[in-house]
C-alpha positions, 0 to 999 in steps of 0.5 A, spaced: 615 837 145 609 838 140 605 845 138 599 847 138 598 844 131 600 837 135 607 837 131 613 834 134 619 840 135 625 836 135 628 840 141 635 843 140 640 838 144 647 841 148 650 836 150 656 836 156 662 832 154 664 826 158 672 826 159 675 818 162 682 821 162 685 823 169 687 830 166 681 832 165 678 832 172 674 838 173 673 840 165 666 842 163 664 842 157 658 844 153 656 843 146 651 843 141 650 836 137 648 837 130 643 834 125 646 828 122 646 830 115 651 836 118 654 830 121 656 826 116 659 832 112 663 833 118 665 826 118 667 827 111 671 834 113 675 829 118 677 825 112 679 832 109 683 834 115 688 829 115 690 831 109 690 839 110 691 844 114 686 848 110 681 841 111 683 841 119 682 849 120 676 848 118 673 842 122 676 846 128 671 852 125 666 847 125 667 843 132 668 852 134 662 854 133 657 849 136 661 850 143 656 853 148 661 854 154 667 852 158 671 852 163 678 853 160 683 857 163 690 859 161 695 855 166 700 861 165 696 867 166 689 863 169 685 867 164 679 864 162 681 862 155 674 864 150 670 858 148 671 861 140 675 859 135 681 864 136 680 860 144 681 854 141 686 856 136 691 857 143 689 850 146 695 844 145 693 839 139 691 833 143 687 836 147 682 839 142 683 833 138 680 829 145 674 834 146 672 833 139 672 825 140 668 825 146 663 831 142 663 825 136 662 819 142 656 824 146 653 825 139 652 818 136 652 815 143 658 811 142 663 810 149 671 808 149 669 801 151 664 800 148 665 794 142 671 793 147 675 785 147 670 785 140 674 780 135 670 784 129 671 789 125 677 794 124 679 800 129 678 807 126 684 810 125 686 816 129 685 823 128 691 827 126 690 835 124 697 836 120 701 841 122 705 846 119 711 850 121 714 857 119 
């Protein structure tokens, strides 16, 4: 898309998330991708979240705010659970940490198999978010 000046516009990309886990039939997901200098400081955010809570609370704010709509309800009350962090806030930790992972696959292109039965390289370590307990 370009103006009148004939300048490209990079048009804003929102991005549906892809789930290959049975669990999941019937999710929909919607996000908003990102530039990808605000990609490699999320990457470097990921690092940090391993390590801290503080660092996980915040790459969960981040991943929160480029959600754009879901389909998500509460198994007991089947309320619809708002796409905002205080509705991430209530999902379980691997179920958040799956969407985040297929997000990252839908921005940078790269599916679960892909590279598989590859003999080069090392595999990326999983992402974990610390938890702690009151």
């Amino acid at each position: 898309m370009s103006d009148e000046a004939g300048v490209f516009l990079a048009p804003p990309m929102t991005i549906r998330l892809v789930f290959d886990d049975e669990r999941y039939a019937g999710l929909v997901v919607r996000a908003r991708s990102m530039s990808i200098g605000d990609y490699l400081e999320f990457q470097a955010l990921s690092a940090r979240a391993e390590e801290t809570v503080s660092g996980s609370r915040e790459m969960l704010s981040v991943f929160a705010d480029r959600i754009v709509s879901w389909n998500i309800a509460d198994p007991e009350t089947e309320s619809p659970v708002p796409a905002t962090l205080d509705g991430l806030l209530t999902l379980e930790p691997n179920f958040v940490l799956d969407m985040i992972r297929a997000w990252r696959a839908a921005m940078t292109g790269v599916t679960k198999d892909q590279g598989k039965g590859s003999g080069s390289g090392e595999t990326s370590p999983e992402l974990s978010v610390p938890m702690e307990l009151t």
